[in-house]
Structures are given as structure tokens and as C-alpha cells.
C-alpha positions as CSV (number, residue, x, y, z in Angstrom):
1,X,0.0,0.0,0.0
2,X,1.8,2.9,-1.1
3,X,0.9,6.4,-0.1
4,X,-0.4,8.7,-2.2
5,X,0.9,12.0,-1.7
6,X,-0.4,15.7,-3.0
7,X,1.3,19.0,-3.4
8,X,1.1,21.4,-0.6
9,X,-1.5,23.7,-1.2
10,X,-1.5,27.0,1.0
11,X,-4.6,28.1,2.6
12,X,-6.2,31.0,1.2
13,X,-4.8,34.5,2.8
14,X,-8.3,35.1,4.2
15,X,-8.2,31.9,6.3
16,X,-4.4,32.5,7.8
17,X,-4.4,34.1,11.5
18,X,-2.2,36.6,10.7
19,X,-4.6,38.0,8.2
20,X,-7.8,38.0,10.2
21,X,-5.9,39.9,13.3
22,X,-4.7,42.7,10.8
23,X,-8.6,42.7,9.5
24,X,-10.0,43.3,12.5
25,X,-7.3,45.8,13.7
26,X,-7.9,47.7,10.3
27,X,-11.6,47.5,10.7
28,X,-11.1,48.3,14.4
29,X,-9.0,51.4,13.2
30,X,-11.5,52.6,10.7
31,X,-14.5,52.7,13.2
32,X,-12.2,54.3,15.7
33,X,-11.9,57.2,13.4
34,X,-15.7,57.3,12.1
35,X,-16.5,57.5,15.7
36,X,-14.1,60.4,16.3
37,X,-15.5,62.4,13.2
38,X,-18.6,63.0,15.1
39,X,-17.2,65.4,17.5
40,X,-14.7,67.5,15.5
41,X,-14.6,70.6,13.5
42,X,-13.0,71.2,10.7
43,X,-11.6,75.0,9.9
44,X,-10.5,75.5,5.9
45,X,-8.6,78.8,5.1
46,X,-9.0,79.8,1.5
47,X,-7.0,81.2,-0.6
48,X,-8.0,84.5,-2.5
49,X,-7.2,82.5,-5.6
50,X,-9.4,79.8,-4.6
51,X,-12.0,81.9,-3.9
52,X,-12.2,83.9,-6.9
53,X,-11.5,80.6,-9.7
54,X,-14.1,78.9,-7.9
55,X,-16.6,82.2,-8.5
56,X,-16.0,82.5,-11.3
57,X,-16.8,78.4,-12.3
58,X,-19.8,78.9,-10.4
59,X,-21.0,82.0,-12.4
60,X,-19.5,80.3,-15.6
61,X,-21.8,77.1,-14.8
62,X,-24.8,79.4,-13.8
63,X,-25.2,78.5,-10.3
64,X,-25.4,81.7,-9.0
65,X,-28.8,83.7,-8.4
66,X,-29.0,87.4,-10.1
67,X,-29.4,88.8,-6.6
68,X,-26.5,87.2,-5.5
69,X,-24.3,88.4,-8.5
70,X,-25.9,92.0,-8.0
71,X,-25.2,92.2,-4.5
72,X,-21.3,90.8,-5.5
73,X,-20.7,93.5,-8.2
74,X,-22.2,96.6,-5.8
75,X,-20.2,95.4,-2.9
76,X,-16.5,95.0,-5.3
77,X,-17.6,98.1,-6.8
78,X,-18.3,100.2,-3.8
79,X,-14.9,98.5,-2.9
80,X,-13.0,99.7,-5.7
81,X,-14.0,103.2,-5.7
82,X,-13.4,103.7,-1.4
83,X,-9.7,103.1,-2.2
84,X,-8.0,106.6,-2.3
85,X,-5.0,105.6,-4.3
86,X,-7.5,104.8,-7.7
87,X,-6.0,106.2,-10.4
88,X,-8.2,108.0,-13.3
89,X,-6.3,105.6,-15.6
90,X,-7.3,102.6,-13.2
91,X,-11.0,104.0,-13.2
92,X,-11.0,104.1,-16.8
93,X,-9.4,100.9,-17.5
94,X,-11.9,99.8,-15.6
95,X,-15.2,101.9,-17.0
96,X,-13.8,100.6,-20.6
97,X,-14.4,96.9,-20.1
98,X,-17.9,97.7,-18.6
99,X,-18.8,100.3,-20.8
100,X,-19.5,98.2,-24.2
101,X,-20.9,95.4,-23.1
102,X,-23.7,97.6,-20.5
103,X,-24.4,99.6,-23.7
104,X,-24.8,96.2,-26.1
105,X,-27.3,95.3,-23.5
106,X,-29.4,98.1,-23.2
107,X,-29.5,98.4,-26.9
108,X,-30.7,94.7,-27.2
109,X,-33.2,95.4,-24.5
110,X,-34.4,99.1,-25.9
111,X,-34.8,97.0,-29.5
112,X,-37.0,94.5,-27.8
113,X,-39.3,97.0,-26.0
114,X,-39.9,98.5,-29.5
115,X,-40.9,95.6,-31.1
116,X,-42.7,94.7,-28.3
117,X,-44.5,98.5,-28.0
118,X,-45.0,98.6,-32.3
């Protein structure tokens, strides 16, 4: 009667102790810090950067109210012109890029009331 003999065949890495204890650890771990998220607060510090690229993707994707963006362009603008060091040139700089695109408006808008009043 001769022995038959088969080739060593691990166990599975989820069966070995080792394995299991560094599970539960890891899972112990894990709800140690779920648990601990309940009773903190978190402070973030923006950046001016941050603040104004994220703005401006949110006006970009329309997620902004008009009151909101009114109340944003009064407040900058008041802003701008309590600074005592403006320059005219700043100003105008400034006027310039408003300028055109205010007046395209109200054009398109004085053209619909026409239509609308004819």
C-alpha cells in the first residue's frame, strides 16, 4: 500500500491568522476614526485665488442667483472706488471693459421693448 501523496497547497490568505488579526485591527481602526469624526470641526482657510477661480466656475456654470451676483458687483464696486490711491487711468481701465458690453445690452433690450411697444 503505497501512499499517495499531493502537493502542498497554501490556505487562502483570508483563512491565515495573521490575516484575520490585521482585518480586525484595520476595521477596528476605521470605526475608531468614524467615531471620532462626530465630535470635531473642521476650519479651511481659502486662498484669494481659490475663492475667486471657484466664483467664477460657479457664475460660468450658472449656479449663481442674479441677486446674488448684484449684490457681489455693488459690494466690489463700492470696494474699488473707497480706495483713495484709484487712479483715473485705473478707473477708466476699468469703465472701458464695462462700458461696451452695458451699452450692447441696453440696446438689445431698448430693440425688444420697440418691437414689443410697435
Amino acid at each position: 500500500m503505497t501512499k499517495e501523496y499531493k502537493p502542498f497547497e497554501p490556505k487562502p490568505k483570508e483563512d491565515t491568522v495573521v490575516f484575520k488579526k490585521r482585518k480586525e485591527r484595520w476595521n477596528k481602526q476605521l470605526k475608531e476614526a468614524d467615531d471620532s469624526l462626530d465630535h470635531r470641526r473642521f476650519n479651511c482657510t481659502l486662498t484669494v485665488n481659490q475663492v475667486v477661480n471657484s466664483f467664477k466656475k460657479c457664475v460660468r456654470a450658472n449656479e449663481v442667483k442674479r441677486d446674488a451676483l448684484i449684490t457681489c458687483y455693488r459690494v466690489v464696486l463700492e470696494k474699488i472706488l473707497q480706495d483713495p490711491e484709484l487712479t483715473d487711468a485705473e478707473f477708466l481701465s476699468m469703465y472701458s471693459q464695462i462700458q461696451p458690453r452695458a451699452q450692447t445690452v441696453y440696446a438689445r433690450r431698448s430693440r425688444e421693448l420697440k418691437r414689443i411697444r410697435t
